[in-house]
N, C-alpha and C positions, 0 to 999 in steps of 0.2 A: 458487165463482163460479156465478151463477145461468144458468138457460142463457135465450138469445135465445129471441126468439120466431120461431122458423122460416121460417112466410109473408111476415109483413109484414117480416123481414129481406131474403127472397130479390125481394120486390117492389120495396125499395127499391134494393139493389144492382144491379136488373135496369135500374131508370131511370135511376139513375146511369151505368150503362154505356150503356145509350142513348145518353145526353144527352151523353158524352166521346165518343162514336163520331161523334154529329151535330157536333160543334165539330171535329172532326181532317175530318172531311168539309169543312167550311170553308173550311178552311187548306187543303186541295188544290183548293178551287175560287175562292178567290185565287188560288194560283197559274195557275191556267188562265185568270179573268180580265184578269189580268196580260200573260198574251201571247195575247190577245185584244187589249188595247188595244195592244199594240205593233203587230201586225199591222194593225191600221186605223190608226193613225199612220204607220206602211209605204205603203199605200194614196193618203194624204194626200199623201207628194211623187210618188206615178203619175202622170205626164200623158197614157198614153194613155187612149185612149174605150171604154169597155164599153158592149155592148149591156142594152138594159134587162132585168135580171135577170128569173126566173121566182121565185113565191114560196120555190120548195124551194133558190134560191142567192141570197137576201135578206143570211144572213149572213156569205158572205163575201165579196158586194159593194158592203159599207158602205163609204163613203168615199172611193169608185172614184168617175172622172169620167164620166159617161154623157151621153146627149142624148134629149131628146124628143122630138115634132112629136106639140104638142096636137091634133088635128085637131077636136075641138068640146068647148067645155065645159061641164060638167054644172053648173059650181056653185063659189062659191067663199064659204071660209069663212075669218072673220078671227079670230083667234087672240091669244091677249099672247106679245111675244118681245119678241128684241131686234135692233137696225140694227147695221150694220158696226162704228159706234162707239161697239156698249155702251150707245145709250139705250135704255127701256122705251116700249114703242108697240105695237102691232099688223102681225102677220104675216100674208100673205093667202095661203089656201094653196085652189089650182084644184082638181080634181077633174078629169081629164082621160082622154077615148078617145082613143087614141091606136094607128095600123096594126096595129086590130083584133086588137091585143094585152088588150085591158077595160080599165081604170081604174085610170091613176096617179095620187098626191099632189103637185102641183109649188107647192113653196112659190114664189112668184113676186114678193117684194119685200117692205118696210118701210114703215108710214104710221104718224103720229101719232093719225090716228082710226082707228076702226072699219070705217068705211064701206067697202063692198065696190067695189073697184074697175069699171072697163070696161076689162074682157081677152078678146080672142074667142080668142085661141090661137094657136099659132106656134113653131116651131122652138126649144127652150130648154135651155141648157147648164148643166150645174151636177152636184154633190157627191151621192151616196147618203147619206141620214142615217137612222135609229130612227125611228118612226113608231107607237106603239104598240106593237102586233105586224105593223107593216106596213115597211115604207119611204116615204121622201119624196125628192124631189129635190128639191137647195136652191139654185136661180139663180143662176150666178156673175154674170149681167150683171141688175140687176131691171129688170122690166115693167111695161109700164100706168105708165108716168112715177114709181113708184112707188122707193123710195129703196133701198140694198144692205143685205141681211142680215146677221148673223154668221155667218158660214163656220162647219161644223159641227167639233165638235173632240171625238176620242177621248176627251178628258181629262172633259168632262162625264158620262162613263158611271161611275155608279158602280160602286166595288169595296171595297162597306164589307164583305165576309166575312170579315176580321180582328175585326171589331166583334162580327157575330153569332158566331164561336167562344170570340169572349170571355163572350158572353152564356149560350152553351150549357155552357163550364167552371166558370159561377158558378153558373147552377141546379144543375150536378151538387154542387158546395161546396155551395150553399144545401140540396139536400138530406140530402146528409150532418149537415152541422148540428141540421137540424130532427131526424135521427131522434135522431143523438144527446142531443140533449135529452129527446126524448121515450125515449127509453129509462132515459136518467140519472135522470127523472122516477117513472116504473113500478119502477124498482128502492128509491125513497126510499118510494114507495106501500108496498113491500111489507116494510120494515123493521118 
């Protein structure tokens, strides 16, 4: 039996175990996304009112029902979403100072076009939702004459990490493979 080649053995079994290590990593953060979304589905039948979170309790006040009082608004930007009833339209979402708390996201309704609504700001109820790396709050009643959102739903958060550990046990297969041939190779080299 001829013997391996020592380095490029221990390089490849080294990323191979990586790559099984990084995919079992996965599967335990499925599991943790998994009751993460249960927990803001929990959230989802709360009817009491939380005060507006600080950034470092963002996320485990997703979902929770809160209130604003815009008191001036900076700006309002319109976005593609969707209305209560699942058409494709535009989202108009404020930019809002609010009791010298700094600047929230309040989505504030549904429109067909673009165009930025006239919203001066006011008292507004509605859902914590994802925001980037931020939060938004999303109107239960819309503004500015503006039509009802989709109500935000735990279920939209992805939890493809079953996907990527599959993707991580196939590069470690994929590399076993490759060396294996490239060894089955060097060895017919050397007959």
């Amino acid at each position: 039996m001829k013997r391996l080649p020592v380095l490029p053995t221990i390089l490849v079994l080294a990323a191979v175990a990586t790559m099984i290590g990084l995919g079992i990593w996965q599967l335990g953060r499925m599991d943790e996304k998994a009751a993460l979304i249960a927990q803001y589905e929990a959230a989802l039948a709360e009817t009491e009112t939380v005060r507006w979170p600080s950034p470092a309790q963002y996320e485990e006040s997703l979902f929770r029902l809160t209130r604003i009082d815009c008191e001036t608004v900076r700006g309002i930007d319109s976005i593609g979403g969707k209305s209560a009833n699942g058409r494709s339209g535009w989202v108009h979402v404020a930019r809002c100072e609010h009791s010298g708390q700094g600047v929230a996201d309040v989505t504030i309704g549904w429109s067909r076009a673009p165009e930025v609504p006239d919203w001066q700001g006011g008292l507004v109820t509605g859902r914590l939702a994802p925001y980037g790396d931020n939060v938004r709050l999303i109107a239960s009643e819309p503004q500015a004459g503006l039509e009802p959102l989709a109500a935000p739903d735990p279920a939209d958060l992805p939890n493809n990490h079953l996907a990527y550990a599959g993707q991580w046990f196939f590069f470690a297969l994929t590399a076993l493979v490759i060396y294996g041939f490239a060894l089955r190779s060097r060895l017919r080299e050397r007959k």
